[in-house]
Every structure is written in structure tokens, then in C-alpha cells.
C-alpha positions in Angstrom: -18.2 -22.3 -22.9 -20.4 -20.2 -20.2 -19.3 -22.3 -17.7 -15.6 -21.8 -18.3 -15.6 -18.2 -18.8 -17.9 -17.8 -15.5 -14.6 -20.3 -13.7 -11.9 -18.4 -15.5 -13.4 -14.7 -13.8 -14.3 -15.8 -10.9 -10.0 -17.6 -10.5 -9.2 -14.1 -11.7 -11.5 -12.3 -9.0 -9.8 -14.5 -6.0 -6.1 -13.8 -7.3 -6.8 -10.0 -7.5 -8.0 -9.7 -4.3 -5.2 -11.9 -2.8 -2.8 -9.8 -4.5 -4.9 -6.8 -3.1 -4.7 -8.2 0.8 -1.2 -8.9 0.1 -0.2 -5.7 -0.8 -2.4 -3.7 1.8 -0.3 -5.3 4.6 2.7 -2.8 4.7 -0.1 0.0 5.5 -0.5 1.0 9.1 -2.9 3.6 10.7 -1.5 6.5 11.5 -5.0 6.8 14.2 -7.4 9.6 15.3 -6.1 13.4 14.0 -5.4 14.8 17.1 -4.5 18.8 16.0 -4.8 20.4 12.9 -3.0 23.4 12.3 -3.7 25.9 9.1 -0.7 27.1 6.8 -0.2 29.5 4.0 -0.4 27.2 1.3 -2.5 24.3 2.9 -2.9 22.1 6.7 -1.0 19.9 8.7 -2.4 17.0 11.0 -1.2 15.8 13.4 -2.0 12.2 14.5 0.0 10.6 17.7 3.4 11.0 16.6 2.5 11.2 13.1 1.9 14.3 10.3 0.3 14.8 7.4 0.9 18.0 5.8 -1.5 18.9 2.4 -0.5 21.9 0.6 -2.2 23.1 -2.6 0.0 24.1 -5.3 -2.7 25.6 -7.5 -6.4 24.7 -8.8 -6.0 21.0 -9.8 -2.8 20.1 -7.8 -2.8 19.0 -4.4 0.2 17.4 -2.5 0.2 15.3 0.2 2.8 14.2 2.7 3.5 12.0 5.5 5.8 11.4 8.1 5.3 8.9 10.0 7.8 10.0 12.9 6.9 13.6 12.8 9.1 15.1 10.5 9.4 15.6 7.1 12.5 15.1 5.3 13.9 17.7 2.5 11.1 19.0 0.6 11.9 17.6 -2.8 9.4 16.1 -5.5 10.2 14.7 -9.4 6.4 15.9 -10.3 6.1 19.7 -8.6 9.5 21.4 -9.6 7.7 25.2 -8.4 6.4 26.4 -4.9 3.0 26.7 -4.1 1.1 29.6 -5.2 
């Protein structure tokens, strides 16, 4: 009975992580954050061609963007509904 339950995690341990690999290999690296510039509500940084803008809405709620050819769409969210405080 050990000996199957120790085969059964150990299958389910090698399908997680191939589902993990899997899934990890749309991801790219946006590289080495080149500028960072200070706003109002949060910071920007800028890697290569690439942004990251993190703004703090208030104590607890953080947002975090990315554009991945330097600019960022319409600000829109179906979570944060108010601006930043």
C-alpha cells in the first residue's frame, strides 16, 4: 500500500511540473530595468522597449501593468472601478 501511494505522488509530482514547464513557456524577459521614473500614484520601469508601470491604489491594493511595446493601452480594469488615491 506504501509503495503505491509513494508511485501515485511521485506520477503526480512529474505531471505538475510538466504542466508547470509547459505553461511557463509563453513568458519572455522583458531584461535589465534600464530607467525608472517616479509618478503620483506609483513608478514606471522601463526595460528595452518594454514598461512596467505600478501604481498603488490604496493600503492593500497594488496594480501592476505591462506593455511589452511601450505603451499601455486604455486604462481599464474589471477589479479597480476608482482612481488611485
Amino acid at each position: 500500500m506504501l509503495v503505491r501511494a509513494h508511485r501515485f505522488a511521485i506520477v503526480l509530482l512529474l505531471s505538475l511540473l510538466v504542466c508547470a514547464w509547459n505553461g511557463a513557456q509563453g513568458w519572455h524577459h522583458l531584461g535589465n530595468v534600464q530607467h525608472v521614473e517616479q509618478q503620483k500614484d506609483g513608478v514606471e520601469l522601463t526595460a528595452g522597449s518594454a514598461k512596467v508601470r505600478i501604481t498603488a491604489f490604496r493600503d492593500g491594493i497594488v496594480r501592476v501593468r505591462v506593455a511589452p511595446n511601450g505603451n499601455f493601452p486604455k486604462d481599464f480594469s474589471w477589479a479597480i472601478i476608482q482612481s488611485a488615491e
